[in-house]
N, C-alpha and C positions, 0 to 999 in steps of 0.2 A: 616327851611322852611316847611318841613313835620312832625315835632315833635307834633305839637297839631293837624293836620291834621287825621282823625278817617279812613279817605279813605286810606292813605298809612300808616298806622299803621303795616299795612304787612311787606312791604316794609323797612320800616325803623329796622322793628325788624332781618330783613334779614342780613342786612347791618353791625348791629352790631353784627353778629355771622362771622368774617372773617375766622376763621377755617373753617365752613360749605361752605364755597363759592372756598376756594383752597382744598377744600376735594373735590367737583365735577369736577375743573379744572386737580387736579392732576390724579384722578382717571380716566377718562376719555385719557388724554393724555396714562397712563400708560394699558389703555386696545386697546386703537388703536392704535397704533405708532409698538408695539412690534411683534403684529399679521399680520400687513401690513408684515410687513418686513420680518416674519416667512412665510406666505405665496409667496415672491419674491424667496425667497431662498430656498423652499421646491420644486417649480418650477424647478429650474437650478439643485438642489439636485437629484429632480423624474431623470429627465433628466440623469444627470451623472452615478446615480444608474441603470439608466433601464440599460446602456450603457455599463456597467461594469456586470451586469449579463447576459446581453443577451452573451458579449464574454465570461462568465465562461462555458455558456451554451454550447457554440459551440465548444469549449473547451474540455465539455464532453462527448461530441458525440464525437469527434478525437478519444479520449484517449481510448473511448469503440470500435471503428474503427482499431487503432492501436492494441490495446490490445487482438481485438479477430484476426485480420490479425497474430499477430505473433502468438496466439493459432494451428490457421491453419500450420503455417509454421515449428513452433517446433516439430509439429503430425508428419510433412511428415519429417521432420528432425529424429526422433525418430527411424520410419518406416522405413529411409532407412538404419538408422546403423542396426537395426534390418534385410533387406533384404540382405545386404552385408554378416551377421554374418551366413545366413539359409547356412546350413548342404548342401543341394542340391547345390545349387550357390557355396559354398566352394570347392566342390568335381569337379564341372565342372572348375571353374579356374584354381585349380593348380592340373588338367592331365595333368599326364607325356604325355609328347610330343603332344600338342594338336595342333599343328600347323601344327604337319607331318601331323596328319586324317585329318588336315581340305586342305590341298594339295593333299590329293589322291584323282587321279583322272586314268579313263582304268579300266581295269581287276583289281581287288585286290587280293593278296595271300590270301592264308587259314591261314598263321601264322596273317595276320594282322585283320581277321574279327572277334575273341574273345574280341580283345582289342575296335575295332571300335565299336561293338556294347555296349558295356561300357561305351565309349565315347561319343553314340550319347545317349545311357539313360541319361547320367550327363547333355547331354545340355539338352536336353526336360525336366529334373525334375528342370534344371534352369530356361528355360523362361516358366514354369509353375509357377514357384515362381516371376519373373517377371509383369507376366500376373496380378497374385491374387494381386502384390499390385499396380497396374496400379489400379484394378477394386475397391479396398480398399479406395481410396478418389475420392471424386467429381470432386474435383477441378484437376485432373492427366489430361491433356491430351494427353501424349504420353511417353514411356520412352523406351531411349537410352542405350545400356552399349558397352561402347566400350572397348576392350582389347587389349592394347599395341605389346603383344606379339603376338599374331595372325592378327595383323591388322585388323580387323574385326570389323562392329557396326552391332549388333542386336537391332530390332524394336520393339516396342510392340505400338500399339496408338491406340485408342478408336473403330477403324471398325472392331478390335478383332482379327486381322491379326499380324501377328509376319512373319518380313523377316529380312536377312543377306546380308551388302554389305562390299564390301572393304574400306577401310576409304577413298581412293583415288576417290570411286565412290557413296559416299556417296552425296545425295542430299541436306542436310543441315550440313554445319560443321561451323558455327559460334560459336559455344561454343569451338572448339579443340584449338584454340591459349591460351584463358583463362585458360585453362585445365595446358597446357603446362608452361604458366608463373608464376601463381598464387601457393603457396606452402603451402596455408589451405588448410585442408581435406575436408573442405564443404563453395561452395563459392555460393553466389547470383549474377547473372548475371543481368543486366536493362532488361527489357522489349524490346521484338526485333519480327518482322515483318519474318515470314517466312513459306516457301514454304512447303505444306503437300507433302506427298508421292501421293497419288491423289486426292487433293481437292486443294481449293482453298488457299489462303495464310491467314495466323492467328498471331493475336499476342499473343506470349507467352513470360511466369517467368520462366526461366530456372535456374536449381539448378543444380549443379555440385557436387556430390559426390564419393570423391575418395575411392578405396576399400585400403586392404592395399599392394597389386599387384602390381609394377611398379608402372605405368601411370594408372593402370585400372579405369574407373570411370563407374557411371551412371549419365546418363542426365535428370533430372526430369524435363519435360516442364507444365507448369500449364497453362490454359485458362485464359488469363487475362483479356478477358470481365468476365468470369465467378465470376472472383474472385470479380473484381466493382461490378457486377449486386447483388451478394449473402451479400458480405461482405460489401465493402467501401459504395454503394450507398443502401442498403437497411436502416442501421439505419438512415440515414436523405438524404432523395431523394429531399427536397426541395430547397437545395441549390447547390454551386458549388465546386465541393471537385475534389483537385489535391494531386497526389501521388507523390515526387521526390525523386533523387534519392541524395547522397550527393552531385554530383557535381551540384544539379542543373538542372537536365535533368527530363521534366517529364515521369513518367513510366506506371502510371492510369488518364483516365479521360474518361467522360463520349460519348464527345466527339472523335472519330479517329481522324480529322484533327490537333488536340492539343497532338496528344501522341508525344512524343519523340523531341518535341520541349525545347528549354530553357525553365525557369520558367520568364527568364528577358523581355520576351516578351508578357508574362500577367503583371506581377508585374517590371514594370519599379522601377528601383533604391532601391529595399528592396530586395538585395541579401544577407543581413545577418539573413533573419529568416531562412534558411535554416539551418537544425542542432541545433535549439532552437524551446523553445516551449513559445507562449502568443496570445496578442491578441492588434489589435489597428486599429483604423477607418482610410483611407483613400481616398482619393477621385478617383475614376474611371469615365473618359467617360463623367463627368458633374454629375455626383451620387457620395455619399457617401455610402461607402463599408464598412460592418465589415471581417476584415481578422483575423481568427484563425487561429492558424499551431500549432502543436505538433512531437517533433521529439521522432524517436525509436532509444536506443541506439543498438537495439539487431539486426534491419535489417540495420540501416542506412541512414534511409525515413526519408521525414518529409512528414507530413499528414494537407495539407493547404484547409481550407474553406471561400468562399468567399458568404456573406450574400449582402444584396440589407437591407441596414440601414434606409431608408426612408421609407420603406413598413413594416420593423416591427416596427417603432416608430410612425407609426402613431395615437396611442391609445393615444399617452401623448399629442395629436397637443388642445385636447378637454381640457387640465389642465388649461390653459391661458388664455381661456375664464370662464373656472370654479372659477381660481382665483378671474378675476375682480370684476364677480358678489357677490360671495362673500365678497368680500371685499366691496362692498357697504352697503351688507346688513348687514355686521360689525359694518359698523360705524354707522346708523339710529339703531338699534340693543343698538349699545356699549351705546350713548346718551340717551336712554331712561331708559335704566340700572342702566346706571350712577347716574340718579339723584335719581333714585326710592333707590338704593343700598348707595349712600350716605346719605339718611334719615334715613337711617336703621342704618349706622354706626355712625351717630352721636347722635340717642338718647341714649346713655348710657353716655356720653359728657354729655346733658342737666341732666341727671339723677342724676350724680355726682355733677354735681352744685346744684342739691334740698336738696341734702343729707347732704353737707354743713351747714346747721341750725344756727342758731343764729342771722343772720340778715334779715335786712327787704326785703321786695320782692324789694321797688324799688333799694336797696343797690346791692340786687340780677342782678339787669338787669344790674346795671354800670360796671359788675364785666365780664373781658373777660373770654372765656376761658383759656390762659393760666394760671390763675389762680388756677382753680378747679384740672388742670394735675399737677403743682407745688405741690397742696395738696396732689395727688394722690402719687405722686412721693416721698417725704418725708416717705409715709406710708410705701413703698417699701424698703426706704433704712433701715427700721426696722426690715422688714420682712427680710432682707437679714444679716445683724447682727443676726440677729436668726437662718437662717437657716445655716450659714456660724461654727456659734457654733455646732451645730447638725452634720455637714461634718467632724469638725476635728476628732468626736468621732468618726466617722467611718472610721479614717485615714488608717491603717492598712490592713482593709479589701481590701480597694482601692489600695494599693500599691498592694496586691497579685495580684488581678486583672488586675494588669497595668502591671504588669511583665508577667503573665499569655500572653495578649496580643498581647504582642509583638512580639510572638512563631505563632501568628496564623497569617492568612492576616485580615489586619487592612486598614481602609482608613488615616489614622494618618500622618502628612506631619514631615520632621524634627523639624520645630520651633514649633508645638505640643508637638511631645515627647520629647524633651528638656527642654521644659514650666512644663508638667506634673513630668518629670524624676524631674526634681529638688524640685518641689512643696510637691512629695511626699518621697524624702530623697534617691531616686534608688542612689547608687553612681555607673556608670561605664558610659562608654566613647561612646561618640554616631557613632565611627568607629574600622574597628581593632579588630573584636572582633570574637570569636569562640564560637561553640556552641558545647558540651559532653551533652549526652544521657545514663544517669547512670543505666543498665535495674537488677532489681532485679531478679536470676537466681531462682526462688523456688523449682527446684527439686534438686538446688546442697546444700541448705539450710542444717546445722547441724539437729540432733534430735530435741537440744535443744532449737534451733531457730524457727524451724516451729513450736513446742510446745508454741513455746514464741509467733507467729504467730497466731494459732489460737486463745491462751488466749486472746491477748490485742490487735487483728483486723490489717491488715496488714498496715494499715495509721499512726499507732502506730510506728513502725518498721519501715517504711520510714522516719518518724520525728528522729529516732534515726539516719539514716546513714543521713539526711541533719546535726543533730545537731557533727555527727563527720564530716564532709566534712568541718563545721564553724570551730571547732578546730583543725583541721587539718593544721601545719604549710607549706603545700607543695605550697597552690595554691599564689605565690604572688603580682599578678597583680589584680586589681578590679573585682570583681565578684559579681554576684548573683544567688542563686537556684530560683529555680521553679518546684512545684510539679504538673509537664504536665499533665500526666493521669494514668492509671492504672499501677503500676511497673514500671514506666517510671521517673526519678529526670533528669530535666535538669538542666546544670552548664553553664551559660554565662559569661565567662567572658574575657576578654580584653587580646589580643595578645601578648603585650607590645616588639613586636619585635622578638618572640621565632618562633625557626622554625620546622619543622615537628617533628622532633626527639627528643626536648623538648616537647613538646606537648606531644609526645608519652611517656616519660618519669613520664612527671605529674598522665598521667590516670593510666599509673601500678603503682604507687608509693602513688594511690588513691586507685587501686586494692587489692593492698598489705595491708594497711591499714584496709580493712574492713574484707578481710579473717584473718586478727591477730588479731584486737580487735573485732568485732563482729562475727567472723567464720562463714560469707555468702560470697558466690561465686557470682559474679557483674560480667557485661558486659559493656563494656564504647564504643558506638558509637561518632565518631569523624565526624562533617559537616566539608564542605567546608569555609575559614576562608572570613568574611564579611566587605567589604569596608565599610560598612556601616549599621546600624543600622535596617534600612528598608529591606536589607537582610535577618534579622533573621528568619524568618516563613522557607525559602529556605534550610537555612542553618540545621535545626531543622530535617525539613524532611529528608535532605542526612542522618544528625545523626541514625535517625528512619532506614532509608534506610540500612545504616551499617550494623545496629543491627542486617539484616536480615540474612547477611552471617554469623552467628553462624553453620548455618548449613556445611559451609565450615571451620570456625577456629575452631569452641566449646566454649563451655563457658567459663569467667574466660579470656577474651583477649582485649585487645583494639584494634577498627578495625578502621581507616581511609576510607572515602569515596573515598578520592583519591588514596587506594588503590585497589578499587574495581570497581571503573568505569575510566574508560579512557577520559580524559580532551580533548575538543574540540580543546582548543587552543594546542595540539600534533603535530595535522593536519591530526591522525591517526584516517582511518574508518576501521572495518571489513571486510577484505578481502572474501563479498559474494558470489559474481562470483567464485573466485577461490576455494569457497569450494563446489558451483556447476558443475563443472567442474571435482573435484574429486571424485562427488558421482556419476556423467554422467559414469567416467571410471570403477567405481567398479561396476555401477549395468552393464554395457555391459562386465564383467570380464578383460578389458584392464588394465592388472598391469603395466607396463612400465610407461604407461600415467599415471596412478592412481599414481604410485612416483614419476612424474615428476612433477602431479598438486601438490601435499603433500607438494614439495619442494620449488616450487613456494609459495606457502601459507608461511609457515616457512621464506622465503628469506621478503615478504612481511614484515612480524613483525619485521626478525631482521633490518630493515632498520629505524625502528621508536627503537629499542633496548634502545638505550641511553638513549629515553626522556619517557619511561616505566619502571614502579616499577614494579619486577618480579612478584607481586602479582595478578598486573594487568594481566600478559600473561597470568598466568596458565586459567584464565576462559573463556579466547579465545580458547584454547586447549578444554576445556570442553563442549564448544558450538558447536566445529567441530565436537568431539564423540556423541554429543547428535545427530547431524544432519545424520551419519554414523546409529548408533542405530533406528533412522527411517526409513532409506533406507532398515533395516533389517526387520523393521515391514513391508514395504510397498512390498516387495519381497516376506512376507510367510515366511523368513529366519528362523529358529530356533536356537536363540544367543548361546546356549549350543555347537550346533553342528559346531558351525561356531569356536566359540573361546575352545571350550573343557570343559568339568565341569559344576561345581558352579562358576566362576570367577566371581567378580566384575567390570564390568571392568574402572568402576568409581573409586573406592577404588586404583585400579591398577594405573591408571594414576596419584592418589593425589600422591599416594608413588614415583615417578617421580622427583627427586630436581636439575636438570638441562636439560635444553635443550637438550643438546645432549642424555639425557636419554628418552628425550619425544622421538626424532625423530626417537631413534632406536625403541620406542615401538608402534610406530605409523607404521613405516615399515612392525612390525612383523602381527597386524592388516591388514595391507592390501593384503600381501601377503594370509592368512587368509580366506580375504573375498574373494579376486578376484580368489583363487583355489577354494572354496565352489560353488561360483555361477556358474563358466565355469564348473564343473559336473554336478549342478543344471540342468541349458541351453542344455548341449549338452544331457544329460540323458532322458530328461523329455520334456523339451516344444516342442522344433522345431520338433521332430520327433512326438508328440502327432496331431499336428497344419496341418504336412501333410497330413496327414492318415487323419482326420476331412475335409480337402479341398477335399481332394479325395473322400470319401464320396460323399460330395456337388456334385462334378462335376458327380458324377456316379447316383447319387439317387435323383437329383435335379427335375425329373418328377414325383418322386412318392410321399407320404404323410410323408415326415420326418421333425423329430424334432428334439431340443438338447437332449430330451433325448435317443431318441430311437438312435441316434450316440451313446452318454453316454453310453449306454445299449450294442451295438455292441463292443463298444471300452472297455466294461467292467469297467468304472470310472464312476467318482461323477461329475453329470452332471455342478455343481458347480463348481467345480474346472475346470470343460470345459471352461466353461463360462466367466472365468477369465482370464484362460491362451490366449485364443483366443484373447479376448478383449486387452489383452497388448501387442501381438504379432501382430497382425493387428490390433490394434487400433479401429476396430468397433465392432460391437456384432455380433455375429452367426446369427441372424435372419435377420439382414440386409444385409449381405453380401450372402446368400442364394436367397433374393428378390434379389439383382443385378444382381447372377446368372439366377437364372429363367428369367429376365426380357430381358436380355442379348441375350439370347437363343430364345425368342419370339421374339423381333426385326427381328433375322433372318429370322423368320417361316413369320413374317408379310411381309418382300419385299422380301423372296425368295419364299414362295409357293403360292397355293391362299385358304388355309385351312379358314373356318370363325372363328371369334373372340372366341366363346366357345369351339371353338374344341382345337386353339393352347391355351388356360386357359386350357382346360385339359393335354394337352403335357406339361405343362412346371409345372404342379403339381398344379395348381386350379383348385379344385371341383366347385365354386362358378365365374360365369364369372364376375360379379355385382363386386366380391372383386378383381377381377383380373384386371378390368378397373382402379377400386379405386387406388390400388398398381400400374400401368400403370401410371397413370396422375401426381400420387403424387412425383413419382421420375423422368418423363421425361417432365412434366410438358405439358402435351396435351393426348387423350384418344389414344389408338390403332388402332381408325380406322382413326382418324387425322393423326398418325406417318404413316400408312400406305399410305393414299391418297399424304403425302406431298411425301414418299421416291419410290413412286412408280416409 
């Protein structure tokens, strides 16, 4: 009908191009259909992703929350073994008869007033010692020490006053049943609601620290707004963060009326994220809520945040209408493309039909395309005969390659490498299989061998120990070499059932081999044996890994991986705590404890004994010495003077060939250290520390520094600076601001001196910086503390 028509000559010639016509259908379907739907799903994707980072986020905050609460709490943990250990506090507990002085009462003899004045200097240079570390953290706000044998609690708490009552007339005794029950030496009490000496009522974190006296303890009570306001609520004040305790009770929040409540009356029916850590949306009030919680294993909290999930998702509510329109303008978009883009791709179609020659144009038009692709396609299966000649020549090359590999990570599925393994002649087994690490040792190399080395290049000489590994009648299961990398022959080859001690067999009996006929000294790393194929990269690196401990066997050994790392499926972890624990007792000189942690550690491994190759212990021993030999650095220690000589005392423990030889020489170490340090301690720090506070307290108005103490005290102002710093925990300069600042409080609600004059009293030439230092640590100026405390 339209064949001799001039008008649809278009038309018709369209018509008989049916490739170009399912060329724009299919291209077309295949650019909108897949983008509709990438865009559906990128939607619910955004969504889920936001949803799952917003809780890693909150997440992080906990963990930085957590992380720096137990910072605080280990300080004042630290600080109290430390105030327990002071020389003063020692002397005043255990006076002889301190309960008589503290019951004389009348007239007293002349025999008894040498001793009482003794008595009452031990207590005054006690609750001095007291006082200084009440004023040493922020966060103290009051501390206790009660002594069993005198019945007595002494006070120290923030209005600077220190009194003595009977225990029976003590004002606050909520902590003495816990004291009594409880038989750790250092307990965390919840958070509890109680009466000042004269103020109002507070809620405080009481810590309970026992001395080694009886019953004797100290009561550490911490400010527990203080701790929210600084700690829990300063890194993210946006949301809602609750503190619990394990059972469940909360112990922080921002809110008073929420303290000491259950948790089950915010969080109905999710009483088991208590003591876990994650994160997961649900519904509160008619809102969706993200709840994060993170637990401490070291306090026993869990640290719970509750977000408002509809006010941080509202950024993605804009994605849905973003898609639609996009997706409209996709598709008028993808349709215009289409046709302009299938013109483009089919003149090379029409081209290869011109190229065709030998017939007539009209023969040309009757001719479809499949045609012209038939021709094209023919040409291909030529070109593939040729090039398929040209591959075999490079057969060779490509099997090294392929074996190469299969050592490294690959994307290769099994029915690949099995395709290829065979194509290219690999023979070995695509499970079951092991991987040796042959390391060429060059310094244990004969004369005549590194001679032979340098002549004929070391790639030379690795061809030689592959070409005796082939003649070699040992290895008899499927194998092949591979020349990995520098010094490096790996041996793959097939398990066929052997078990470790075969294995180890094979590699010395491959050892032996090279030092007799070649007289080179080889290292044979042993990986972990591989289910499978696709293991080998794994397996390769443990091999590599092995190799490393030469530094432990020497050269000339065959080392297993599984004798140098300890197998997950054990169930055995590194007993870390327990070796913090024993470094806690050595650096406070507590030996008793320090052998008790020692043994604990020890009982820990033999309980895993059985399912451990001793080879694997000994490097757990050598990780405890290492962490001991840091405690030495971290102390100043001098190893010389602690263990005597030149020892080694690495070399010492390798010489060590049974347990029972480690544990007596691990004894004789700690006996060792923990005499070193307690002369250390008693010699040098605590008595350097008093004299330095006394200082303070006496020269605290005038213009002193650390050095001109240093200078008095006739030492290195450095080593001041340290010692202080580790025995009160703060530096000399801020603990001097507390004192002065402390002392101006007074001057401000006790006299009516003006603000430059008590800056001058309390050792500020400058009042300008004395306000500055004012505001920065009470958080308001001096004439604010005073108008409020007037």
């Amino acid at each position: 009908m339209f064949k001799n028509n001039s008008r649809f000559a278009w038309l018709n010639k369209r018509m008989r191009n049916t490739f170009f016509i399912k060329l724009i259908m299919t291209t077309a379907l295949i650019a909108i259909i897949p983008n509709l739907l990438s865009d559906v799903v990128a939607y619910y994707k955004v969504s889920k992703t936001f949803e799952e980072e917003t809780g890693k986020t909150k997440q992080q905050y906990l963990n930085q929350t957590r992380n720096a609460l137990e910072i605080v709490l280990k300080r004042i943990k630290e600080n109290s073994n430390l105030l327990a250990l002071n020389q003063a506090f020692v002397e005043f507990e255990k006076f002889p008869n301190g309960s008589y002085y503290e019951d004389l009462q009348g007239e007293l003899g002349k025999e008894d007033l040498p001793t009482l004045y003794g008595y009452l200097a031990a207590k005054t240079n006690s609750i001095s010692t007291i006082n200084t570390f009440r004023i040493s953290n922020e966060f103290v706000d009051s501390v206790y020490y009660y002594d069993s044998s005198k019945n007595l609690v002494i006070t120290s708490d923030n209005s600077g006053s220190n009194r003595q009552f009977d225990l029976d007339d003590f004002y606050d005794r909520d902590w003495y049943d816990t004291l009594i029950e409880s038989k750790e030496y250092y307990v965390f009490m919840d958070t509890r609601i109680t009466k000042a000496y004269s103020s109002k009522e507070k809620n405080l974190l009481s810590i309970i620290y026992k001395t080694n006296k009886d019953n004797n303890a100290f009561i550490i009570n911490l400010d527990a707004s203080v701790i929210y306001n600084e700690i829990i609520n300063k890194l993210n004040h946006q949301d809602n963060i609750y503190v619990v305790s394990s059972a469940g009770k909360i112990l922080f929040h921002s809110n008073p009326a929420s303290m000491h409540q259950h948790l089950s009356l915010i969080l109905p029916e999710e009483k088991d994220i208590v003591g876990r850590s994650g994160s997961f949306v649900k519904q509160l009030a008619g809102k969706n809520k993200l709840i994060s919680h993170s637990a401490s294993p070291l306090l026993g909290w869990t640290f719970v945040n509750i977000s408002d999930m509809e006010a941080l998702s509202k950024g993605t509510a804009s994605i849905k209408q973003t898609i639609v329109l996009s997706a409209l303008v996709l598709v008028l978009l993808t349709l215009t493309l289409t046709y302009l883009s299938s013109r483009s791709l089919y003149k090379p179609i029409s081209r290869l039909k011109a190229m065709i020659g030998g017939e007539s144009e009209r023969k040309t038009e009757q001719t479809d395309e499949i045609d012209t692709i038939g021709i094209f396609m023919q040409s291909a299966i030529h070109d593939r005969d040729y090039y398929k000649e040209k591959l075999d020549e490079s057969l060779p090359f490509q099997r090294e390659q392929f074996k190469y590999s299969l050592l490294r990570q690959h994307s290769m599925n099994l029915e690949e490498i099995g395709s290829k393994k065979d194509y290219l002649g690999v023979h070995i087994d695509l499970g079951d299989l092991v991987v040796l690490a042959l390391s060429l040792d060059d310094h244990n190399i004969s004369g005549m061998e590194r001679g032979m080395i340098t002549n004929f290049t070391n790639d030379l000489f690795k061809l030689r120990i592959m070409d005796q590994i082939i003649q070699s009648p040992v290895i008899q299961t499927p194998y092949y070499l591979v020349d990995a990398e520098k010094d490096i022959i790996a041996i793959v080859m097939g398990r066929g059932g052997m078990d470790q001690q075969q294995l180890f067999l094979i590699g010395q009996q491959l050892l032996d081999e090279m030092s007799l006929k070649l007289r080179s000294t080889c290292t044979i790393g042993i990986g972990r044996v591989c289910s499978s194929i696709l293991d080998l990269p794994q397996a390769y690196e443990d091999a590599l890994e092995a190799l490393k401990y030469r530094i432990l066997y020497g050269n000339g050994y065959v080392i297993s991986i599984d004798d140098i790392r300890i197998d997950n499926k054990t169930g055995f972890h590194y007993p870390k705590q327990k070796e913090e624990l024993l470094l806690g007792h050595l650096k406070t000189a507590r030996t008793e404890e320090a052998l008790q942690a020692f043994d604990e550690f020890v009982s820990e491994i033999n309980m895993h004994k059985n399912k451990l190759h001793y080879n694997q212990i000994r490097p757990l021993f050598m990780q405890l010495l290492t962490g001991i030999m840091n405690a030495y650095t971290q102390l100043g220690a001098d190893m010389r003077a602690v263990l005597g000589g030149e020892t080694d005392p690495y070399r010492e423990l390798l010489d060590q060939d049974s347990m029972d030889k480690i544990g007596k020489w691990f004894h004789r170490l700690i006996y060792l250290t923990t005499a070193y340090i307690e002369r250390e301690m008693n010699a040098k720090g605590n008595h350097h520390i008093t004299r330095v506070i006394d200082i303070i307290g006496r020269n605290y108005c005038q213009d002193i520094s650390l050095n001109s103490v240093a200078e008095e005290l006739n030492l290195n102002p450095a080593y001041i600076s340290r010692l202080f710093k580790q025995i009160t925990g703060q530096p000399f300069v801020d603990v001097l601001k507390k004192v002065r600042i402390e002392r101006s409080k007074e001057l401000l609600v006790q006299s009516d001196l003006k603000i430059n004059e008590i800056s001058k009293q309390v050792g500020y030439s400058n009042s300008y910086y004395f306000i500055k230092v004012f505001k920065d640590m009470m958080g308001l100026t001096p004439g604010e503390y005073k108008k409020m405390n007037s």
